[in-house]
C-alpha positions as CSV (number, residue, x, y, z in Angstrom):
1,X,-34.4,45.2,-17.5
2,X,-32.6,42.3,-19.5
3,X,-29.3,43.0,-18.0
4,X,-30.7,42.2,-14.2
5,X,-32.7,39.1,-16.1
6,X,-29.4,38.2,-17.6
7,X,-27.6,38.3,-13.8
8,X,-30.2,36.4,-12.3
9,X,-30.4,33.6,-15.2
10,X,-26.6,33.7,-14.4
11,X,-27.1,33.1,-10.8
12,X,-29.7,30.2,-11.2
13,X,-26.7,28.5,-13.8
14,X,-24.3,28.7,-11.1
15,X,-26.9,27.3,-8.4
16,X,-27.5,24.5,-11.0
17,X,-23.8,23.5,-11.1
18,X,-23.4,23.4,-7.1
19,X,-26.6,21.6,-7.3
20,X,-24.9,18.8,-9.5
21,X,-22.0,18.6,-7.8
22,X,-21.5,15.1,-6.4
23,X,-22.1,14.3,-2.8
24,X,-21.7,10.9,-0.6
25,X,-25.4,10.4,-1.2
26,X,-24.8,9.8,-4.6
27,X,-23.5,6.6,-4.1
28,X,-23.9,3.2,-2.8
29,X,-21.6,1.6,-0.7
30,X,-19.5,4.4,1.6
31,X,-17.3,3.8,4.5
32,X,-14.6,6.2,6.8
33,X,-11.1,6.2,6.2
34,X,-7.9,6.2,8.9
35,X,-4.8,7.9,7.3
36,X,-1.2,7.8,9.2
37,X,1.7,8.7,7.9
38,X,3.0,12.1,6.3
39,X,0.3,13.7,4.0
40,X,-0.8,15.7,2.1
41,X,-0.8,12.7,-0.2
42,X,-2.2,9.0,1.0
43,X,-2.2,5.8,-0.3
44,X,-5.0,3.0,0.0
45,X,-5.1,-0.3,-1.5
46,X,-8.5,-0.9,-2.8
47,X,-10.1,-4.2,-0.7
48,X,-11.2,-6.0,-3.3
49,X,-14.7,-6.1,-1.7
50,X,-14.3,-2.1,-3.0
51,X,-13.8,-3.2,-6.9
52,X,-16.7,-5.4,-6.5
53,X,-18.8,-2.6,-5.1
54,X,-18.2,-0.5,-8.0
55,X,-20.8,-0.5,-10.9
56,X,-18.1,0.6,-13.8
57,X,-15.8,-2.0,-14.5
58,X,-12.8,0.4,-14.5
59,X,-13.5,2.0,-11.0
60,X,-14.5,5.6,-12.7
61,X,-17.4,5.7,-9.8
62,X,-14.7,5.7,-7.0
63,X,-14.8,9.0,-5.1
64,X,-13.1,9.9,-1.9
65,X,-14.6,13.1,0.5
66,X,-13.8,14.8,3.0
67,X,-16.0,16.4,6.3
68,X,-17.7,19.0,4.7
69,X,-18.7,16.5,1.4
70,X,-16.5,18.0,-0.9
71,X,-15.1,15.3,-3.6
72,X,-10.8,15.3,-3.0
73,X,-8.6,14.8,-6.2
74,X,-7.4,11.3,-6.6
75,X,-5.6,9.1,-9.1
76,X,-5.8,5.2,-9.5
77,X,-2.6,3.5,-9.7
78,X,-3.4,-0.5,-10.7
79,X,0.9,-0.8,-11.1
80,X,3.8,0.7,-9.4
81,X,5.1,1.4,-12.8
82,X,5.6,0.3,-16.1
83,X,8.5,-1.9,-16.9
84,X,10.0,-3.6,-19.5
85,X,10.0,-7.3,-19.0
86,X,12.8,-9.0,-20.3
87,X,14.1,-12.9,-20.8
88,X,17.4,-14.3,-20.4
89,X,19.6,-17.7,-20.5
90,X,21.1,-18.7,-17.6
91,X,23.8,-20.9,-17.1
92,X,23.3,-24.1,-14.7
93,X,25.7,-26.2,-13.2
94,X,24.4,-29.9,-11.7
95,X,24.8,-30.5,-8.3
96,X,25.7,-34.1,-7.4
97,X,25.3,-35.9,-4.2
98,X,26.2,-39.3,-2.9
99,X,22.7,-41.7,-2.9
100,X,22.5,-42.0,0.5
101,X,22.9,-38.3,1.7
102,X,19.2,-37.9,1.9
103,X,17.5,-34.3,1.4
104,X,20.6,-32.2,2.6
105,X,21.8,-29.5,-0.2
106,X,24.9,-31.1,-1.4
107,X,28.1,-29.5,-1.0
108,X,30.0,-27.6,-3.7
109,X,33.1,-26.1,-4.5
110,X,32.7,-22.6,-6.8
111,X,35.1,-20.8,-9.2
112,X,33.9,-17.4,-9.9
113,X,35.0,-14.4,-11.7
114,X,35.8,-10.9,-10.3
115,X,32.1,-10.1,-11.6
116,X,30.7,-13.0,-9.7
117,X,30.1,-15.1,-12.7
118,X,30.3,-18.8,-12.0
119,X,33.2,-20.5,-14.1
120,X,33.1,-23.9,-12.2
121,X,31.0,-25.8,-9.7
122,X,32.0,-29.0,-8.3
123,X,31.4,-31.7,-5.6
124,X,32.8,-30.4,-1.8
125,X,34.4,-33.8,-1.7
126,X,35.1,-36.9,-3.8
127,X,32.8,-39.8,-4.2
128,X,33.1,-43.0,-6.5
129,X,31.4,-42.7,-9.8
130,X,29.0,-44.7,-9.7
131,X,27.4,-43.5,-6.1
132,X,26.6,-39.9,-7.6
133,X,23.1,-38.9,-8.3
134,X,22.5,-35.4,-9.5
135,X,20.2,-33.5,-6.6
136,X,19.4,-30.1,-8.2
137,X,21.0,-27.2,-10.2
138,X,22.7,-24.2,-9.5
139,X,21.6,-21.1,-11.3
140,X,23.7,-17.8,-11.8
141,X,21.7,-15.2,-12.8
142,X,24.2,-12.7,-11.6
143,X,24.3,-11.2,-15.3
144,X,20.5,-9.7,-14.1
145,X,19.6,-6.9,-12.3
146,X,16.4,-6.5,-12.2
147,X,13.4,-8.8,-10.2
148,X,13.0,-12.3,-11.4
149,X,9.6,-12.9,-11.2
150,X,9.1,-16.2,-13.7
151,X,11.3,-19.2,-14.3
152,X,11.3,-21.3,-17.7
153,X,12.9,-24.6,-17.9
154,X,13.2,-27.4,-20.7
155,X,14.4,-31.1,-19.5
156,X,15.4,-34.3,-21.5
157,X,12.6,-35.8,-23.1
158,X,13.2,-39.1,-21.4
159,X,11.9,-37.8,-18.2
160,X,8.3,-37.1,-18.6
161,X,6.1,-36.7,-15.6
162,X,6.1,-34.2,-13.0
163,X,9.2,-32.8,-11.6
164,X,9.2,-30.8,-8.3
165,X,11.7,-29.0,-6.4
166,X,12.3,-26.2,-4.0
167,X,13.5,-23.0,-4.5
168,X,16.6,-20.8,-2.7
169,X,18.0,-18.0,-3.7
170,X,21.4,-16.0,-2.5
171,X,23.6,-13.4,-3.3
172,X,27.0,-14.7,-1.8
173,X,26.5,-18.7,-2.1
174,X,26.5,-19.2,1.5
175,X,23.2,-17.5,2.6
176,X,20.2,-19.2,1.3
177,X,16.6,-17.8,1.2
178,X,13.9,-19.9,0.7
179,X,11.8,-19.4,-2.4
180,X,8.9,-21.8,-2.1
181,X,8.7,-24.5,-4.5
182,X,8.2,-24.9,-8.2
183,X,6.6,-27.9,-10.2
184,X,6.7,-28.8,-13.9
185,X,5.1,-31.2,-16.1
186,X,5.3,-32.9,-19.7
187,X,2.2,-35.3,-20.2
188,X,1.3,-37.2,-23.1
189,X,-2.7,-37.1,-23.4
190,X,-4.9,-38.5,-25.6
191,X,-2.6,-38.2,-28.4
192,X,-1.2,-34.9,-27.7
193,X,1.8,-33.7,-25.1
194,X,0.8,-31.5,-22.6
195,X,3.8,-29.2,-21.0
196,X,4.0,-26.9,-17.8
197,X,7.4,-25.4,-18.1
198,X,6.9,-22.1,-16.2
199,X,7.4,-21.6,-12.4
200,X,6.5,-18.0,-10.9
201,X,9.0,-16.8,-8.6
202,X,8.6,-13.7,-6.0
203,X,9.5,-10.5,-7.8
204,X,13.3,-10.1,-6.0
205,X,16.6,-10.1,-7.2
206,X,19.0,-12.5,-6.8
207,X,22.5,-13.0,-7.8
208,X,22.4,-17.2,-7.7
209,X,19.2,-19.8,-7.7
210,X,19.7,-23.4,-6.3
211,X,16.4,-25.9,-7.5
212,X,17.3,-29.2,-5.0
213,X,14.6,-32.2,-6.3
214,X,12.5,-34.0,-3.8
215,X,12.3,-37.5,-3.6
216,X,13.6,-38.1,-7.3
217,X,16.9,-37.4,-9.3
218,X,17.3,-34.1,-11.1
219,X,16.8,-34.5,-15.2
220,X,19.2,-32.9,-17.2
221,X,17.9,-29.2,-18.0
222,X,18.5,-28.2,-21.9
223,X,17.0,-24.9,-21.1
224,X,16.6,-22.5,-18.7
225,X,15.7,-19.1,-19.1
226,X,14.4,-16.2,-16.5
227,X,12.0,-13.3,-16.8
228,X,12.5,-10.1,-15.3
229,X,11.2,-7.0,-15.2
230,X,12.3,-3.4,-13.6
231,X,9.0,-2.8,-12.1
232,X,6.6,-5.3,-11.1
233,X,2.5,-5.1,-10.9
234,X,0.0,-4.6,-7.7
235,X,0.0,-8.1,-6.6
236,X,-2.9,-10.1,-7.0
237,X,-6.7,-10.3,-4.7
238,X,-8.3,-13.5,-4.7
239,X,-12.4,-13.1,-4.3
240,X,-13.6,-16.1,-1.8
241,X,-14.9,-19.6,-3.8
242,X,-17.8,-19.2,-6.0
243,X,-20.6,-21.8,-6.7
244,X,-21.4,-22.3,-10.5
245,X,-23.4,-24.2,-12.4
246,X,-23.7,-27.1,-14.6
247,X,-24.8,-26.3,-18.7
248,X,-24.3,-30.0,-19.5
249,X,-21.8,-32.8,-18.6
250,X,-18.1,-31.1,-18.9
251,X,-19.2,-27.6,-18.9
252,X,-19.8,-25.4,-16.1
253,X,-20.3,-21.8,-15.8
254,X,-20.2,-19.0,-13.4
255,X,-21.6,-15.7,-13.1
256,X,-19.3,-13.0,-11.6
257,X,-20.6,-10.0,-9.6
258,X,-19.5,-7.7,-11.8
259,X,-17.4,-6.9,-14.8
260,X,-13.8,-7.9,-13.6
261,X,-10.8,-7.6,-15.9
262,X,-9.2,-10.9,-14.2
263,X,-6.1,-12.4,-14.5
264,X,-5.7,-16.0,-13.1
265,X,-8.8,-18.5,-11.8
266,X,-8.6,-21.1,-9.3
267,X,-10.7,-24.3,-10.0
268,X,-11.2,-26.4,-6.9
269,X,-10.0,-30.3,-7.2
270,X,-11.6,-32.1,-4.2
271,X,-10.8,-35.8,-5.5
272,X,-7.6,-37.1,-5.7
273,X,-6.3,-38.4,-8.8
274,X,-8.2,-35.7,-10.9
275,X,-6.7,-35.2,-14.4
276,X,-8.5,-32.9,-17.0
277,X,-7.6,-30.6,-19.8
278,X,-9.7,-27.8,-20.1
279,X,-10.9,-24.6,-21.8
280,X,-11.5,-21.3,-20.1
281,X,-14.1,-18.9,-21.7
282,X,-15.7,-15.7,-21.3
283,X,-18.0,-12.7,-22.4
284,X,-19.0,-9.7,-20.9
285,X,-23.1,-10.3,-21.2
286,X,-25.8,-13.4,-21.8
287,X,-26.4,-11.7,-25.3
288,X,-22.2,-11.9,-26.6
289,X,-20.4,-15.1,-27.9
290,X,-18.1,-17.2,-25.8
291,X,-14.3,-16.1,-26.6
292,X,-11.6,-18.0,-25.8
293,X,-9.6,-16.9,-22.6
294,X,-6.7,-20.1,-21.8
295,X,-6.9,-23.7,-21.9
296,X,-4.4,-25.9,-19.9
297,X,-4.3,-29.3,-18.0
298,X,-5.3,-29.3,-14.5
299,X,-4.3,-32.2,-12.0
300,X,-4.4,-33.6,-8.2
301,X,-2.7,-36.5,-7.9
302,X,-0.6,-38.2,-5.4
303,X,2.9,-39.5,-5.6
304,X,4.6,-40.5,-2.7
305,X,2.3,-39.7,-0.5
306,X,1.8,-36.3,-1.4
307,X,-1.2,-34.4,-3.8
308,X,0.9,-33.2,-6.5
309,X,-1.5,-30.2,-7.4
310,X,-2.0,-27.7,-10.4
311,X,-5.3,-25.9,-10.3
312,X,-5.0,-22.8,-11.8
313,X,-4.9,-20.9,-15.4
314,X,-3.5,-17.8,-16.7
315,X,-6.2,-15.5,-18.3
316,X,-5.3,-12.5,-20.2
317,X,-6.8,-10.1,-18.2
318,X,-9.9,-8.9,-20.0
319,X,-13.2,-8.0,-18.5
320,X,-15.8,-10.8,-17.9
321,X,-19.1,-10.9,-16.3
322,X,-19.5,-14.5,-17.3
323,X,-16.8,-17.8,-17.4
324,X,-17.4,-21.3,-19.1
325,X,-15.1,-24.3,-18.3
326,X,-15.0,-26.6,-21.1
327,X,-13.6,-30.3,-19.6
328,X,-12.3,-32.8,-21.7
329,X,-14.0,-35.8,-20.2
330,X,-11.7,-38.5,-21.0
331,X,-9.8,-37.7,-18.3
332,X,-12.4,-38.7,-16.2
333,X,-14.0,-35.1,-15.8
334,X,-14.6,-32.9,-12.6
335,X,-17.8,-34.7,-11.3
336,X,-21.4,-34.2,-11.7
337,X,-21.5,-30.8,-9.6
338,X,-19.7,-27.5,-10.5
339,X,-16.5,-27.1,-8.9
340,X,-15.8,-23.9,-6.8
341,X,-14.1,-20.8,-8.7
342,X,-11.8,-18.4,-7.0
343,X,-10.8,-15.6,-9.2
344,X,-7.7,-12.7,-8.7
345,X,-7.9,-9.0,-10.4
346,X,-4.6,-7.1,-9.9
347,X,-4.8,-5.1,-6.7
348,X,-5.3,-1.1,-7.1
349,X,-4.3,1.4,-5.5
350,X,-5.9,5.0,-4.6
351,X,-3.9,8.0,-3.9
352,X,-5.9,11.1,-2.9
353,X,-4.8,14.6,-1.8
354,X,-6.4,15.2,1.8
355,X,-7.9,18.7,1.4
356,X,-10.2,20.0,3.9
357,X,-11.2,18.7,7.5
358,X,-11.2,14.8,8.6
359,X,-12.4,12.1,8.8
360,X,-12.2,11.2,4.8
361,X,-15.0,9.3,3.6
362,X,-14.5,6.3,0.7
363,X,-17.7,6.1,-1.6
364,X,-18.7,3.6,-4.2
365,X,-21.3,2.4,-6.4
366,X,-22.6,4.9,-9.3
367,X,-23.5,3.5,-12.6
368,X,-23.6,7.3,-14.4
369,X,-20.8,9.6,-13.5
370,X,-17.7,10.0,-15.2
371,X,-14.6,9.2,-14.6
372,X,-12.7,11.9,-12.4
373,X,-9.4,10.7,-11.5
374,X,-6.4,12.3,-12.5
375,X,-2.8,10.5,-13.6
376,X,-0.2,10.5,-10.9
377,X,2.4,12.9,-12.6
378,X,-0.8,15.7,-12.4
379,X,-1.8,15.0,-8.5
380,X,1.8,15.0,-7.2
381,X,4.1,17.6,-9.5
382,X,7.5,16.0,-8.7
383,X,5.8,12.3,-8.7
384,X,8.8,9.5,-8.7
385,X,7.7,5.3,-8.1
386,X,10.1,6.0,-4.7
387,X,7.9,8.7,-3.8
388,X,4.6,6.8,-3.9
389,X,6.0,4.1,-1.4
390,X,6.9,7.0,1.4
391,X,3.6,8.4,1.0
392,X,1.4,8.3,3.6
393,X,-1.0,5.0,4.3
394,X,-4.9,5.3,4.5
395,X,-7.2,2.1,5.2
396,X,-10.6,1.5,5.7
397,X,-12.3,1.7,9.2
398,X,-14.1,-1.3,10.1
399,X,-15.1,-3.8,7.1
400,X,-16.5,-2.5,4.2
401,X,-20.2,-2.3,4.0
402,X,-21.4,-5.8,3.0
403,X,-25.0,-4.7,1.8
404,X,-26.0,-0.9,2.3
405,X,-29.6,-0.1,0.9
406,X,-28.1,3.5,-0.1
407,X,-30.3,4.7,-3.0
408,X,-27.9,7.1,-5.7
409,X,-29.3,10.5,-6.2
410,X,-29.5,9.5,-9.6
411,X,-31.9,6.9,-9.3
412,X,-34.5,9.3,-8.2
413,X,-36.5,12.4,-9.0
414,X,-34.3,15.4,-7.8
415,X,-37.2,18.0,-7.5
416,X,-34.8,20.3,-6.9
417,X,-33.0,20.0,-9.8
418,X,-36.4,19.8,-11.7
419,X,-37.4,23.2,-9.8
420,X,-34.2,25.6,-11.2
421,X,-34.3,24.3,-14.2
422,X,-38.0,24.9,-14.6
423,X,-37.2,28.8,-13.4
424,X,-34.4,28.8,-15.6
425,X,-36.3,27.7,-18.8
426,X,-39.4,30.7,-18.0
427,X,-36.8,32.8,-17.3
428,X,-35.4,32.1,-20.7
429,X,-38.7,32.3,-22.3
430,X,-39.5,35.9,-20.8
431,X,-36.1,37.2,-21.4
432,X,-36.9,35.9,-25.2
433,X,-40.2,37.4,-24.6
434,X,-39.7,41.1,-24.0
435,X,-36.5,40.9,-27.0
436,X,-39.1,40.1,-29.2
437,X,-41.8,42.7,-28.2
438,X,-38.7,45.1,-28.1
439,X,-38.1,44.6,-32.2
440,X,-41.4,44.8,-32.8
441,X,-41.9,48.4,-31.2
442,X,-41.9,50.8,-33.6
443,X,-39.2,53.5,-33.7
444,X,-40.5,56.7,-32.2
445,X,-41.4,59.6,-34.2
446,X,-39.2,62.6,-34.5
């Protein structure tokens, strides 16, 4: 009699577990997935309307199912891989130009070595001394291999002000690509120097950079360095502009929509002429102390026509529910309203292995379950970072539920549940029942 209560206390345990396994219903925000591509392994980039659906800061309550409900094993990749980032001095050679040749890239004659090192650079054709006027510099970074992804210079101190240029980049010195452009600052502010020496660059290799000046002559550089790295990070998802609020004049706040380990902010200069060093801080909840996150200078003015703009700063990347903006008003401040805030988090990726039937279902939004994903090296045995860019794509269908009023399991009463483990707890309590009423028999007579 106890062994068949023993089986059937077994089979409720087991009903139990498939009873807590989780479903689509247990979470908020779903939507179908399209996969092309070879599987059985796909790759989606998370929209970042996705991240802000999630009610765990580090995604653990992402799920991906398939037909039939069943939960698929996944991994979350937030870089391609990790890389070593490394910075290096690079050798520059002025480019001159006569004063009247305008914008055009001035000619040059190069003396390389058999490794493509550059040994000499000089004017395409002579010009009088005094008619020269140095345009730009020419950068060879030949001696590095790996993506350049941030540039580093240091000018003669008797050229304060902003500097701006474009950027181009080649491999032979006759094929130019163009970079975008860069801009850099020394300031002197109430009685202290403000500097803005750094100037991101794409994340490719190059062999050779050429920086040409717009409207102005190119300072001397004392020092340029380049950062590189061997693998880069997801690139970064700006959220749309967010109001805030004033806490008193040259402070403003806003609340984010969730935890969000963010990396840069965007604050919104609408007037020209705007000039204002700031603080950036942050905490996690109303009831936690403001920490320090970056502080910086940020500027729209125009010169020469043009809004010479910097409105951004570099956060660490911690997670923040809350920011404060601390404005140094005299610089003449931000105005009496809160500016707008963009924010970016790095982009994520999700890699899942399609088991079972189509379509694939993406679900969100589950402030209790633990994390489930697995690392890559675990989901895909022979996993290489040139592997997971063959893999197979997968993208929402549609847009991404804005506002779904899907209740999680968990918030409610699962009667169910309630009902086996009820069974399961008399069960216990007769098996417990007739083993004590057994010891207490008396032994029978001979």
């Amino acid at each position: 009699m106890i062994g068949k209560l023993s089986i059937a206390l077994l089979g409720l345990c087991a009903a139990l577990s498939a009873g807590a396994r989780e479903a689509p219903g247990d979470f908020t925000r779903q939507a179908p997935l399209l996969i092309s591509g070879e599987g059985p392994w796909y790759r989606l980039e998370l929209p970042l309307a996705v991240q802000l659906s999630a009610r765990q800061a580090d995604l653990r309550d992402v799920r991906v199912f398939n037909a039939a409900g069943e939960p698929l094993a996944y991994a979350l990749v937030r870089q391609s891989a990790q890389g070593t980032e490394n910075l290096t001095r690079l050798k520059g050679f002025p480019l001159y130009a006569t004063a009247d040749s305008g914008d055009t890239a001035p000619g040059v004659r190069v003396q390389s070595s058999a490794t493509g090192t550059l040994v000499q650079v000089q004017p395409a054709s002579e010009a009088p001394t005094g008619t020269q006027v140095r345009r730009g510099w020419l950068l060879d970074a030949s001696a590095v291999k790996a993506p350049l992804h941030k540039l580093i210079l240091d000018w003669s101190s008797e050229r304060d002000g902003f500097q701006r240029f474009s950027i181009e980049a080649s491999d032979d010195l006759q094929q130019w690509r163009a970079w975008g452009e860069g801009q850099v600052a020394r300031l002197a502010f109430a009685d202290e120097r403000v500097e803005q020496r750094e100037v991101a660059l794409p994340g490719q290799p190059a062999r050779y950079l050429r920086l040409l000046w717009q409207g102005q002559a190119a300072p001397e550089l004392t020092s340029i360095q380049v950062q590189s790295t061997s693998s880069l990070p997801l690139a970064l998802v700006w959220s749309q502009p967010m109001a805030g609020s004033v806490i008193q004049p040259g402070q403003y706040s806003w609340q984010l929509p969730t935890a969000l380990n963010i990396e840069r902010v965007r604050i919104e200069l609408h007037q020209s002429n705007s000039l204002a060093p700031v603080g950036l801080l942050g905490r996690q909840g109303s009831q936690q102390a403001w920490q320090p996150l970056s502080r910086g200078l940020l500027y729209r003015l125009t010169q020469g026509g043009q809004d010479v703009t910097q409105d951004q700063l570099q956060l660490p990347g911690y997670p923040v529910e809350q920011l404060k903006l601390e404005v140094d008003e005299r610089g003449g401040g931000l105005g009496a309203e809160a500016p707008a805030l963009r924010f970016a988090v790095r982009a994520t990726q999700l890699v899942f292995l399609a088991r079972g039937e189509p379509p694939f279902t993406l679900a969100v939004g589950n402030p209790t379950v633990k994390a489930a994903n697995l690392s890559l090296a675990t989901l895909i045995p022979d996993y290489s970072p040139q592997r997971l860019a063959a893999l197979g794509q997968a993208r929402v269908d549609g847009q991404w539920p804005a506002n779904v009023p899907v209740a999680p399991t968990v918030a409610g009463i699962n009667w169910q549940a309630i009902g086996l483990w009820a069974v399961l707890l008399l069960g216990v309590a007769a098996l417990g029942g007739m083993a004590y009423s057994l010891l207490r028999k008396p032994p029978a007579k001979p």
